[in-house]
C-alpha positions as CSV (number, residue, x, y, z in Angstrom):
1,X,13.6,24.3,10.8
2,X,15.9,22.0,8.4
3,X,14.6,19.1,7.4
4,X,16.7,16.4,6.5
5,X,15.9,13.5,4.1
6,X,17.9,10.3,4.3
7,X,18.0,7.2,1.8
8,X,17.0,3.7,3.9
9,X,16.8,1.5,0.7
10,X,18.8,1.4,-2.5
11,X,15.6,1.5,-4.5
12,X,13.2,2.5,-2.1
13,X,12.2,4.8,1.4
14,X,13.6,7.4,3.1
15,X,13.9,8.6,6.5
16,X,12.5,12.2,7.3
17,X,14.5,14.1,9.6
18,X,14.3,17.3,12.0
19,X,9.9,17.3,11.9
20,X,7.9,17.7,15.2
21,X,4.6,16.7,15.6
22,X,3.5,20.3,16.3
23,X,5.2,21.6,12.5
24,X,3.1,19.3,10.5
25,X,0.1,21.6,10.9
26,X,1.8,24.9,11.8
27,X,3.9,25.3,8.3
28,X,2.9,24.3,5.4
29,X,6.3,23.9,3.7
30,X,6.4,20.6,5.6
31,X,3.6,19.2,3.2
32,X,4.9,20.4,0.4
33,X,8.8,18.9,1.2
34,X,6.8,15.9,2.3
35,X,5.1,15.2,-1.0
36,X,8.0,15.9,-2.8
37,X,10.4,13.4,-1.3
38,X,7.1,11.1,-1.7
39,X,7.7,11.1,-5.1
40,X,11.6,10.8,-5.1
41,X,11.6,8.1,-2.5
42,X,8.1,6.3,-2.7
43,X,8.4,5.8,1.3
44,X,9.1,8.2,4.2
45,X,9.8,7.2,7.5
46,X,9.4,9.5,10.4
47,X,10.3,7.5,13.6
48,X,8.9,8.2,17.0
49,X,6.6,10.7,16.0
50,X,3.7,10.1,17.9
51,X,0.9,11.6,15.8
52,X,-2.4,11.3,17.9
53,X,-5.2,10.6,15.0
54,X,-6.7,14.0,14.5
55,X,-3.4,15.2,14.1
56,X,-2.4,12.5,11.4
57,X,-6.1,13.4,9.5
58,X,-5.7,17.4,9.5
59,X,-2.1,16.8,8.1
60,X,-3.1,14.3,5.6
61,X,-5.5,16.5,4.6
62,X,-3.0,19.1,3.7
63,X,-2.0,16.3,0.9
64,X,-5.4,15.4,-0.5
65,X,-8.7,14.4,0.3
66,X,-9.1,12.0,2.9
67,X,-11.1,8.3,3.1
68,X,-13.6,9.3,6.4
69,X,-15.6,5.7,5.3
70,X,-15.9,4.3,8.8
71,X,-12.9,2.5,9.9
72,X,-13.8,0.7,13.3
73,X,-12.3,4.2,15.2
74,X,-14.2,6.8,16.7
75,X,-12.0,9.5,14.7
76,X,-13.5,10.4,11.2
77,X,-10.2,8.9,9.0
78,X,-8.8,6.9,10.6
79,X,-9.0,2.9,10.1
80,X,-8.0,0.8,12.7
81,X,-5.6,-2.4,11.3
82,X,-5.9,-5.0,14.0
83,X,-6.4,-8.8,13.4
84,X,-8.3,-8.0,17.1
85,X,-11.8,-8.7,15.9
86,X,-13.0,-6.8,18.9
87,X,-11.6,-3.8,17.5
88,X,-11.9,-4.4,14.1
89,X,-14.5,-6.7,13.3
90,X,-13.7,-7.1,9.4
91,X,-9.8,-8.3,10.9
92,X,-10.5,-11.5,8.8
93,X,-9.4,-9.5,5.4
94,X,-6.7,-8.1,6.8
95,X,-4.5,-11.2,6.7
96,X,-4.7,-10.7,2.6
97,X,-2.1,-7.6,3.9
98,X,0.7,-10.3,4.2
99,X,0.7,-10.4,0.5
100,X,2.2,-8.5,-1.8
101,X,-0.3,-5.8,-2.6
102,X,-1.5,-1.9,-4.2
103,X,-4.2,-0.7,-1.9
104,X,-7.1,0.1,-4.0
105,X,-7.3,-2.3,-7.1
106,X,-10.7,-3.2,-6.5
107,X,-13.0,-1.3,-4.9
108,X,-17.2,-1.8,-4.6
109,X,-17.0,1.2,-6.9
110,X,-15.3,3.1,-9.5
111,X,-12.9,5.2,-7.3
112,X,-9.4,5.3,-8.2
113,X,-6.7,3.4,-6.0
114,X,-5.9,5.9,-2.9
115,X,-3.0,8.6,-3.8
116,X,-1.2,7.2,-0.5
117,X,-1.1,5.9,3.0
118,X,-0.4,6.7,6.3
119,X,0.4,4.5,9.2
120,X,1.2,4.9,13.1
121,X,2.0,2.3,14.9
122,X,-0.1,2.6,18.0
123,X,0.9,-1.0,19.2
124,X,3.6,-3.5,18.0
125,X,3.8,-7.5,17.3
126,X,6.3,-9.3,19.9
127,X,7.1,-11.2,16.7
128,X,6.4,-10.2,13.0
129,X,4.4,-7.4,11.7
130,X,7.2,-5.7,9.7
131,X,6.0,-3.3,6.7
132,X,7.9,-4.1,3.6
133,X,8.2,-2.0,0.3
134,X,9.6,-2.5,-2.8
135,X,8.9,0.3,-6.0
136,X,6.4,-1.0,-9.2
137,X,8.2,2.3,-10.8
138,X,11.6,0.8,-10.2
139,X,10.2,-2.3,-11.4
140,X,9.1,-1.1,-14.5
141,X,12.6,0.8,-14.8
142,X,14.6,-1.7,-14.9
143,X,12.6,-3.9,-18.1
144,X,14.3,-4.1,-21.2
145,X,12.8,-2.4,-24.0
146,X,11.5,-5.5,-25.3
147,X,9.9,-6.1,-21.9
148,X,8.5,-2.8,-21.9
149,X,7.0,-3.2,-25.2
150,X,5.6,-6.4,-25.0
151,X,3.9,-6.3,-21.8
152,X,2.4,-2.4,-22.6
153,X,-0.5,-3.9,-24.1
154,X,-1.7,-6.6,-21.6
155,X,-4.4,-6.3,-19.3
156,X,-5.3,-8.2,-15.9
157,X,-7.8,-8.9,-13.9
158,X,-7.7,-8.6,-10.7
159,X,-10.8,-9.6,-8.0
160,X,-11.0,-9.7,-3.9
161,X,-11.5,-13.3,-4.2
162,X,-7.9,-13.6,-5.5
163,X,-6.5,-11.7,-3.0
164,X,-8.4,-13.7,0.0
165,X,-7.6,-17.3,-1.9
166,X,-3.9,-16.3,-0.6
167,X,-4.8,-16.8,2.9
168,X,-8.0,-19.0,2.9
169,X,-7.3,-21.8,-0.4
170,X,-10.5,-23.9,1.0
171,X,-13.1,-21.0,1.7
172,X,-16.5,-22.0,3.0
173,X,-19.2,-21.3,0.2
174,X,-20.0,-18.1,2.3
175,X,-16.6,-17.1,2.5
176,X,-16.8,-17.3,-1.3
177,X,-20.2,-15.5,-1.5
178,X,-19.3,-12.6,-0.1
179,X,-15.8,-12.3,-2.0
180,X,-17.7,-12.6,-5.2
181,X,-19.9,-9.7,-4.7
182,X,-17.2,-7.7,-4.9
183,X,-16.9,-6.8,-8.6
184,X,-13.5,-7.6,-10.6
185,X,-11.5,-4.8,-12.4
186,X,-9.5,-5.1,-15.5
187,X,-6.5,-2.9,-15.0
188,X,-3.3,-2.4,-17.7
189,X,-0.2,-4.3,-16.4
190,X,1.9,-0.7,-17.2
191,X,0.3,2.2,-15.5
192,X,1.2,5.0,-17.2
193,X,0.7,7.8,-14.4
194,X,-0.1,11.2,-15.3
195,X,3.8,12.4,-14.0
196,X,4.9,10.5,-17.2
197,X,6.1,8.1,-14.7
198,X,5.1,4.3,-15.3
199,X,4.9,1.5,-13.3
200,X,3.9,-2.4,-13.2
201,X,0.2,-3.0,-11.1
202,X,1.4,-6.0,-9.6
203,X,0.2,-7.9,-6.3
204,X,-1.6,-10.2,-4.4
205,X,-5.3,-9.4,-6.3
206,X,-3.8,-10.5,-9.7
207,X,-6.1,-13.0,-10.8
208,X,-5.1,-13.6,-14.4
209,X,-3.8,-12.0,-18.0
210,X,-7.0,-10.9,-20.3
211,X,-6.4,-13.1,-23.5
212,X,-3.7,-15.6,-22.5
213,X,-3.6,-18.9,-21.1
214,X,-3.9,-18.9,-17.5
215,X,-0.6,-20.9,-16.3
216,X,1.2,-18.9,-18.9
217,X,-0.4,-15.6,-17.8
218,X,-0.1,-16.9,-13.9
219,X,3.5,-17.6,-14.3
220,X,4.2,-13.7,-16.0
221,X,2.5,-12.2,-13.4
222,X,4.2,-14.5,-10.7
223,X,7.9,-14.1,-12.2
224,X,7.5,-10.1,-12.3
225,X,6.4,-10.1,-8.6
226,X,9.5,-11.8,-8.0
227,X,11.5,-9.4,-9.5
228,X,9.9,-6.4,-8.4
229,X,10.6,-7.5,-4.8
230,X,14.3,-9.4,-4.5
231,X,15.5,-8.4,-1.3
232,X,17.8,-6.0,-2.7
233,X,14.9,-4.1,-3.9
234,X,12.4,-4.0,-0.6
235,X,12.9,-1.6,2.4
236,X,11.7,-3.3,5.7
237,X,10.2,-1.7,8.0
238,X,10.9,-2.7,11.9
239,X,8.0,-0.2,14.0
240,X,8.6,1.0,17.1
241,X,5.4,2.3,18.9
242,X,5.1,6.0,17.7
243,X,6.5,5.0,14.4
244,X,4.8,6.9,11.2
245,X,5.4,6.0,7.6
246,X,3.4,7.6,4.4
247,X,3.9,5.9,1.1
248,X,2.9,6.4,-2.5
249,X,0.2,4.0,-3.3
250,X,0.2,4.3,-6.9
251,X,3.8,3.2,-7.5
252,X,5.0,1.1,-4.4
253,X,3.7,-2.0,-3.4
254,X,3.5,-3.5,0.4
255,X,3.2,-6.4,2.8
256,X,3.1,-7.0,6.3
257,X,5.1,-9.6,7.7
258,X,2.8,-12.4,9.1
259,X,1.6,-11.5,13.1
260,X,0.2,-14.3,15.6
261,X,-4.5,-13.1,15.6
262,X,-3.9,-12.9,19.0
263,X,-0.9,-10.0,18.7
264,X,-1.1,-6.5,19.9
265,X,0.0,-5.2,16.7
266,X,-2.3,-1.8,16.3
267,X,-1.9,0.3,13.0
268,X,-3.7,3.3,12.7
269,X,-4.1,4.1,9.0
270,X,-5.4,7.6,7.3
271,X,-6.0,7.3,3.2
272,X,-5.5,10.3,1.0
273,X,-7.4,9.6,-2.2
274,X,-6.6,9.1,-5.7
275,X,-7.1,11.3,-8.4
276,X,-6.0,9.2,-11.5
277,X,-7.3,6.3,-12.8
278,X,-4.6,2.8,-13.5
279,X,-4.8,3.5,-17.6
């Protein structure tokens, strides 16, 4: 078996080449190059795979421990992602997913965000419903020094409710309600990973800068966002049905390109969960 990795994005994703279906499981050297290239690439693509879900959970489970919370599928670890609220009856949430965003940055309780995720594309959008990427590590890369320095002692808040506000600005009071319960978390705007790697928590549940006034702390948050994702920066992802893609979590932040409610569009998604805290 050689497996071949190729470079999709100048800063970030790679295609994975020469894996069947039926090696994920069988040899265990495919994890291991798999997690590797994870860490030199942030994003691996492996088209036209067509992982059934018990497949995608016993591999993913070869990486780490794996989220088996239920997930509106009949298979233990796998979440369905479907604005369909007939097969996912929490779709409302999802649309927060067209935002710029690190899965994990404020849970009900104190786990850590997930170490990565995995997606199949069971059914495509017509129109929309690209992935993109772009690397927080990169992001943090390219600071100055002064940058680096300056921003390693600020802290952010970040809540559900700001990451809903970016899809429903007028909620209804029990819209509201129920985002609130939700508690926020203050998080370090460097995350300074166990690796020795950093990289800047960034995204779409940003609510504001511990310490500093609010536009001011709005507008930082906002300009390094931009920055993080110019398009020269962001691998997007076109699916194709059978299409799986596994990203680091912890240092690469994603969006899904804006899909009609009504669209096919069927993501079947596995988490492997985190074992370090944002600090």
């Amino acid at each position: 078996m050689t497996i071949t990795i190729e470079k999709l994005g100048r800063a970030v994703g790679a295609e994975v080449v020469g894996v069947r279906r039926e090696q994920l499981l069988a040899d265990r050297d495919v994890a291991d190059t798999v997690m590797q290239a994870l860490e030199e690439n942030g994003v691996l693509v492996f088209r036209g795979l067509h992982l059934d879900p018990e497949t995608q959970v016993a591999f993913c489970r070869l990486l780490g421990q794996v989220d088996t919370s239920p997930g509106h599928h009949p298979v233990p670890g796998i979440y369905r992602v479907s604005l369909d609220t007939a097969k996912n009856s929490s779709a409302s949430y999802l649309r927060a997913t067209f935002d710029w965003h690190i899965d994990g940055c404020t849970p009900e309780d104190d786990a850590y965000p997930q170490m990565a995720t995995v997606l199949t594309a069971k059914a495509v959008a017509t129109s929309g419903g690209e992935t993109e990427f772009a690397s927080a590590y990169k992001a943090f890369d390219d600071l100055s020094a002064e940058e680096q320095t300056s921003l390693r002692s600020l802290r952010v808040v970040h809540s559900l409710e700001a990451s809903q506000r970016g899809v429903t600005a007028e909620p209804t009071p029990e819209q509201l309600a129920a985002w609130r319960k939700r508690p926020t978390k203050v998080h370090p705007l460097i995350w300074t990973h166990k690796s020795g790697r950093r990289s800047l928590v960034l995204g779409a549940s940003t609510d504001h800068v511990v310490g500093m006034p609010v536009e001011e702390g709005r507008a930082l948050l906002d300009s390094l966002l931009r920055r993080c994702t110019t398009p020269d920066r962001v691998y997007r992802h076109t699916w194709s049905v059978g299409d799986t893609v596994i990203w680091d979590n912890r240092g690469v932040i994603h969006r899904a390109a804006p899909y009609p409610a009504g669209s096919p569009r069927e993501m079947l998604r596995t988490t492997v969960l985190g074992e370090e805290p944002i600090e």
